[in-house]
N, C-alpha and C positions, 0 to 999 in steps of 0.2 A: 504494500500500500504506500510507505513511503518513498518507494521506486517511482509510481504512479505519479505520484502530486510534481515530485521531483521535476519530474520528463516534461508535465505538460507545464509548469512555471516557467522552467528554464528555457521554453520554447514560444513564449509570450513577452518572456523581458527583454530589456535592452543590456543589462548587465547580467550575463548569466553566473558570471562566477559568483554574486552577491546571495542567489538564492540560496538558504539553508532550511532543512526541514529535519524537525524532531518529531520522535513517534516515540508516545510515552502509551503502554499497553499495562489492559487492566484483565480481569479476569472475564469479561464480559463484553469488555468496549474496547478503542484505541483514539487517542486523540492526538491528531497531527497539528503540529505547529509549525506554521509556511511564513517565514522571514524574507522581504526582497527589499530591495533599495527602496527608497522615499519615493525617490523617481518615476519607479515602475509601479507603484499602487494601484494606479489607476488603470493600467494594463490586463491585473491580477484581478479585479476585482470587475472591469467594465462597467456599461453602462447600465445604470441601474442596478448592478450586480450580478446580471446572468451571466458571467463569465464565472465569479465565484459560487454559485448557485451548480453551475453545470460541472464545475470540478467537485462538488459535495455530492451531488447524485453519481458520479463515477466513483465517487470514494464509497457511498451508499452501497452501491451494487456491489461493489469486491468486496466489502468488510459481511456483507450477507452470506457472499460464498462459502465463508470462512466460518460463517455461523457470528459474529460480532458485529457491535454494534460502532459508530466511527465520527468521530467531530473534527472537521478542520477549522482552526484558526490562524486566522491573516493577519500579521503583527508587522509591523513593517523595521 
């Protein structure tokens, strides 16, 4: 999962070396934490938010697979 978020960040910013992502796993969940530059927020997140919306439903669907449940948060 943190492969996932990784790939499609790094593939939206302008600095990719800046993306970082931590995956803190619990017995039931997993909660990814997706760091990018200030710069690229706006990128990460889109209009409205459906750019960030549609990276949580990808994350949704895998973390199912897996039998768990999955939270991404966008910190910049």
């Amino acid at each position: 999962m943190k492969d996932l978020i990784l790939y499609m960040a790094q593939s939206l910013v302008d600095d990719p070396g800046a993306v970082q992502v931590r995956q803190i796993e619990g017995t039931h969940s997993v909660i990814i934490k997706l760091a990018v530059a200030p710069d690229d927020m706006g990128k990460v997140i889109g209009k409205q938010g459906k750019i960030a919306k549609a990276m949580r439903t990808l994350l949704a669907v895998t973390a199912a697979r897996e039998g768990k449940r999955a939270t991404l948060e966008i910190q910049s």
